[in-house]
C-alpha positions in Angstrom: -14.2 21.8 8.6 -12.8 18.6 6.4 -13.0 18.7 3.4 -15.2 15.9 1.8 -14.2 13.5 -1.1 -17.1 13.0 -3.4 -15.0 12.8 -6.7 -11.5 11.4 -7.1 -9.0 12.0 -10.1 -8.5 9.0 -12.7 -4.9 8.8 -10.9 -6.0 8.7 -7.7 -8.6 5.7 -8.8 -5.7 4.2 -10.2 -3.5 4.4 -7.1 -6.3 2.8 -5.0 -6.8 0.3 -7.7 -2.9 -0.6 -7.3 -3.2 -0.4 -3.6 -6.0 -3.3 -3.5 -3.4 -5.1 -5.4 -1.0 -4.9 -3.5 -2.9 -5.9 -0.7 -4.1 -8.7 -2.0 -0.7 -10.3 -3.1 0.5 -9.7 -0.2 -1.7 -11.0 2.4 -0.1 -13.8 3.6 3.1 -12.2 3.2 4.6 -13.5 6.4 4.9 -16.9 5.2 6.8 -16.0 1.9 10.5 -17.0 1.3 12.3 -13.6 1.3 15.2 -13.4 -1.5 18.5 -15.3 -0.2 21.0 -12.3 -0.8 20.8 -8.9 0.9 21.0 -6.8 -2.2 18.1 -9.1 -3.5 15.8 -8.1 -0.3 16.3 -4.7 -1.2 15.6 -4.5 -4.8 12.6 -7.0 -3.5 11.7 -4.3 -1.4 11.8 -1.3 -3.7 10.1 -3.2 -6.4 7.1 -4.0 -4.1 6.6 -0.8 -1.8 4.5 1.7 -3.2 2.7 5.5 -2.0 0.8 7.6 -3.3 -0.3 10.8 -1.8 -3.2 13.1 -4.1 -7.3 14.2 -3.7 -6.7 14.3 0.1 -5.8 10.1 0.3 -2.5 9.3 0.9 -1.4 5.6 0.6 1.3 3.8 1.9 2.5 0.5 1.0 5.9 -1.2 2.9 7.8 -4.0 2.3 10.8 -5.2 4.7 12.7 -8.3 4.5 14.9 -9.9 7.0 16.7 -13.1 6.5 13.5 -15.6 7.0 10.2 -13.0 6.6 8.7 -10.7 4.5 6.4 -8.3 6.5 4.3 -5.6 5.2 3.3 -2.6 6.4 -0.1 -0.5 5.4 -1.3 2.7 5.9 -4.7 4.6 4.8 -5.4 8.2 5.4 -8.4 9.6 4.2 -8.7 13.6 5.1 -6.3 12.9 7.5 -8.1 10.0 9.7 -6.3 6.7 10.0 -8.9 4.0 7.9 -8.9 0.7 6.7 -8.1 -0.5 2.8 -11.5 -1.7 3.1 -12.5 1.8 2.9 -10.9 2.6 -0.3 -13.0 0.6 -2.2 -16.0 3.0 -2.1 -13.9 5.0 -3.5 -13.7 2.9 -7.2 
């Protein structure tokens, strides 16, 4: 039996609040001019990553740059089961 999220910590609202962010700066990522230097990319890269695990969600945010992109990478789990960041936001 799963257990069911009816009340998330301050933290974790915060997290998902971030998250959103994140998502939302980032959603046309793949036409963004990537830093020209490689130790650039990857400060670029740990700046803007973030992940949060807590209350049974665990977030996952990934940035990677290569010499021309930036992609992004997302992942939601909620109990466990793969969802969508559009499903976070019943959670605010």
């Amino acid at each position: 039996m799963k257990k069911v999220l009816n009340t998330v910590s301050a933290q974790t609202k915060s997290a998902i609040r971030s998250y959103i962010d994140f998502c939302e700066k980032f959603k046309n990522a793949y036409f963004f001019t990537p830093p020209s230097n490689a130790s650039s990319r990857r400060s670029y890269e740990n700046k803007n990553s973030f992940s949060y695990k807590g209350d049974g969600i665990e977030l996952d945010f990934d940035i990677s740059c290569s010499a021309r992109n930036v992609y992004v990478k997302k992942h939601v789990y909620i109990n466990g089961d793969k969802k969508t960041a559009a499903a976070l936001k019943k959670y605010l």
